[in-house]
C-alpha positions, 0 to 999 in steps of 0.5 A: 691441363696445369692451370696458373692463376695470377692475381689481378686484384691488389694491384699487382705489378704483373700482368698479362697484358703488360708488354714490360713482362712479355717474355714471361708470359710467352713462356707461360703460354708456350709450356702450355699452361693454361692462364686464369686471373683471380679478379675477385679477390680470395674472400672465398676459397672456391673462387681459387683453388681450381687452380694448381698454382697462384702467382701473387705479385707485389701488391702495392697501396693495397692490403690483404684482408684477414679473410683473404690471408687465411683462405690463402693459406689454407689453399697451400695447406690443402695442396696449393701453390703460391709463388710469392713475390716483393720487390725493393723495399718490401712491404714499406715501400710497396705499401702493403702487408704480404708480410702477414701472409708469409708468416704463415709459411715461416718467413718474411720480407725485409724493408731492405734493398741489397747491393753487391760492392764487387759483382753486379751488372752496371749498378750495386743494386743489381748484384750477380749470383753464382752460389746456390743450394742444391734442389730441382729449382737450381738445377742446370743454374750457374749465375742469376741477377737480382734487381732492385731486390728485398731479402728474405728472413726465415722466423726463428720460431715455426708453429708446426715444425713438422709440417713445414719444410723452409729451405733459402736457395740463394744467398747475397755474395760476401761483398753484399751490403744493403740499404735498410729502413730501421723504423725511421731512416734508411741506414747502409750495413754489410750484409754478407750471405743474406737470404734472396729467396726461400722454398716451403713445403707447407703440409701438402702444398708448396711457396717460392718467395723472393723479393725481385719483381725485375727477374721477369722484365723484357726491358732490360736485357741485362737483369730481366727475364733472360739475362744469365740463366734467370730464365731457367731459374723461373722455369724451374720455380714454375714447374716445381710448383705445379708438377709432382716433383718428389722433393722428398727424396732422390735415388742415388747410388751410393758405394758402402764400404763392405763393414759399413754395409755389414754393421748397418744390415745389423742394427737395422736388423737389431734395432728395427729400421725401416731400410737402409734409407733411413739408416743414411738420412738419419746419419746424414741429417745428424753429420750435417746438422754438426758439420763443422763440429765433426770436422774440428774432431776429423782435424784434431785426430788427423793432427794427433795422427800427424804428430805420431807419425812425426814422434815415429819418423823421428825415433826412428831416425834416431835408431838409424843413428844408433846402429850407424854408430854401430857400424862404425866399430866394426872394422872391415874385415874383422880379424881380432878381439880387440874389434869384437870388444870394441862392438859389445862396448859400443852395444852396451854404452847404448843399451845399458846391458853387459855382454859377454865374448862367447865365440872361440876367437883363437880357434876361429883366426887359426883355422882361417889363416890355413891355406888349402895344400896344392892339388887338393880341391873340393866342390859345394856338395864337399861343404854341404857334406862337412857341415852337417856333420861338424859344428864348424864352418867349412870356410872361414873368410873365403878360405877353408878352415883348418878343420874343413882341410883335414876332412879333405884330406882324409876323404881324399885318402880313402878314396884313393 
């Protein structure tokens, strides 16, 4: 059985027997969790690492000591999970010093409380949000309220890069402001997107920390435990925290372009990956690492792209102008040289070029102003036979032509 300690021993805010925090601890009881209470402290390790998942709940006028900051990290190291939580103010309001715990895991809570200026439950200080990272924790989450909430800062500088993971799950909206202490006095600033709640995958264990100790009230209905989908949101943090949910990994399937998969079964091959997994992490890790980047030159060439295209249309419009003009010289139908010299001069004031007449003009109008003698006929078969043994045409302008007539006639003669 899963087993959840709560600390009891700082002064915490969460209890069991508190009725102001019945909802959650019902849920805890119907998951069927089994519940413990660290009373003793974290002085020593045995006293705690029994259980799968230890819930720290802002303590208040109370410090860890050094002894207890380290048997609790090494908890986590070792596989453990803590579920970390502050409220408004953090740690100089509550008078205590969780910050130097959770510099251990990468992050901190920030002496603030956030507001919202545009979406937020009857007061600023309860601000409602609907954007969220993608992870098992937000799954099937559509809109939270935070109450009376610190923000989250993850440090710049991380001891052991590769053995801890920080990801912030949930982000004040655009319209977000805060209260902050700057070491003297409270000051307000926007504060757009700040950071709510944080993940750690620290070597083998697991930390969720937020700044919201109101998220798991029963005594208002409009920010507590069940208001909006904040319920779901705690029963994903428990069960992440204390199930094997493989947070590394997530099969899916993806449908590669056939070069692509070709080219990636080759430098695989060549280069000695481990699997195509690998290959479309690495590619993905890289494409989202410079994003933005990737999309300002995915812009410009499609803008270059564009523009060609535009050159194109544009040139090619002016062709169709050119060969209008063209058009225009010719008469309908053409009968004379004049209209053939007229064409050729309008080709080469385009081109550049000198063309020359080569066609027999003469022989041409002649033979088409012929007429075909009364009673003689032919058929297609008489054309198809005249011209594979003439250079000439049969018909010239719908008529017969000179040429085409005599062939008839002397065809008509011999069969007679």
């Amino acid at each position: 059985m899963i087993t959840i300690g709560l600390d009891y021993s700082h002064n915490n805010i969460l209890t069991l027997e508190a009725s102001s925090y019945a909802d959650f601890t019902q849920f805890l009881f119907t998951s069927g969790f089994k519940l413990g209470k660290v009373e003793a402290g974290f002085d020593l390790l045995a006293n705690f690492e029994k259980y799968d998942a230890i819930i720290l709940s802002t303590p208040k006028n109370i410090n860890l000591r050094p002894v207890e900051i380290d048997n609790l990290e090494n908890y986590v190291k070792n596989g453990g999970s803590l579920l970390i939580f502050s409220s408004s103010g953090g740690d100089f309001t509550t008078k205590t010093n969780l910050n130097e715990l959770t510099r251990k895991f990468g992050f901190e809570f920030e002496s603030d409380e956030v507001n919202d200026s545009m979406n937020y439950v009857f007061l600023q200080k309860r601000p409602i949000l609907t954007k969220f990272k993608p992870h098992f924790i937000t799954e099937q989450v559509k809109k939270i309220v935070f109450s009376s909430s610190c923000s989250t800062k993850a440090l710049d500088f991380i001891d052991d890069e590769k053995n801890i993971k920080i990801e912030e799950l949930v982000r004040l909206g655009l319209n977000g402001w805060r209260k902050k202490y700057d070491g003297e006095t409270w000051i307000e600033e926007d504060s757009p997107k700040l950071p709510l709640m944080v993940v750690v995958e620290y070597f083998k264990g697991k930390v969720v920390a937020f700044g919201n100790s109101s998220i798991f009230s029963s005594l208002g209905q409009e920010y507590g435990f069940t208001a909006f989908d904040n319920d779901i949101l705690i029963a994903n943090i428990i069960r992440w925290l204390v199930m094997e949910v493989e947070s590394k990994g997530k099969i899916i399937t993806v449908e590669l372009d056939l070069d692509l998969f070709y080219w990636g079964k080759e430098i695989i091959e060549k280069d000695n990956w481990s699997n195509f997994s690998d290959l479309i992490n690495v590619g993905l890790k890289n494409f989202k690492d410079n994003y933005n980047d990737i999309i300002d030159k995915i812009k410009k060439m499609k803008k270059e792209k564009l523009e060609k295209r535009k050159a194109y249309e544009k040139a090619r419009v002016r062709e169709e102008i050119t060969d209008e003009k063209i058009l225009e010289k010719i008469p309908e139908p053409v009968r004379k040289r004049e209209d053939l010299e007229d064409i050729m001069s309008a080709i080469e004031e385009i081109t550049g070029e000198t063309y020359e007449l080569s066609i027999d003009f003469e022989d041409e109008q002649e033979e088409e102003e012929m007429s075909l003698p009364s009673g003689l006929t032919y058929t297609n078969d008489d054309i198809l036979e005249f011209e594979k043994g003439y250079p000439k045409k049969a018909i010239w302008h719908g008529k017969a032509t000179k040429t085409f007539i005599e062939w008839l006639q002397k065809k008509y003669e011999d069969s007679s």
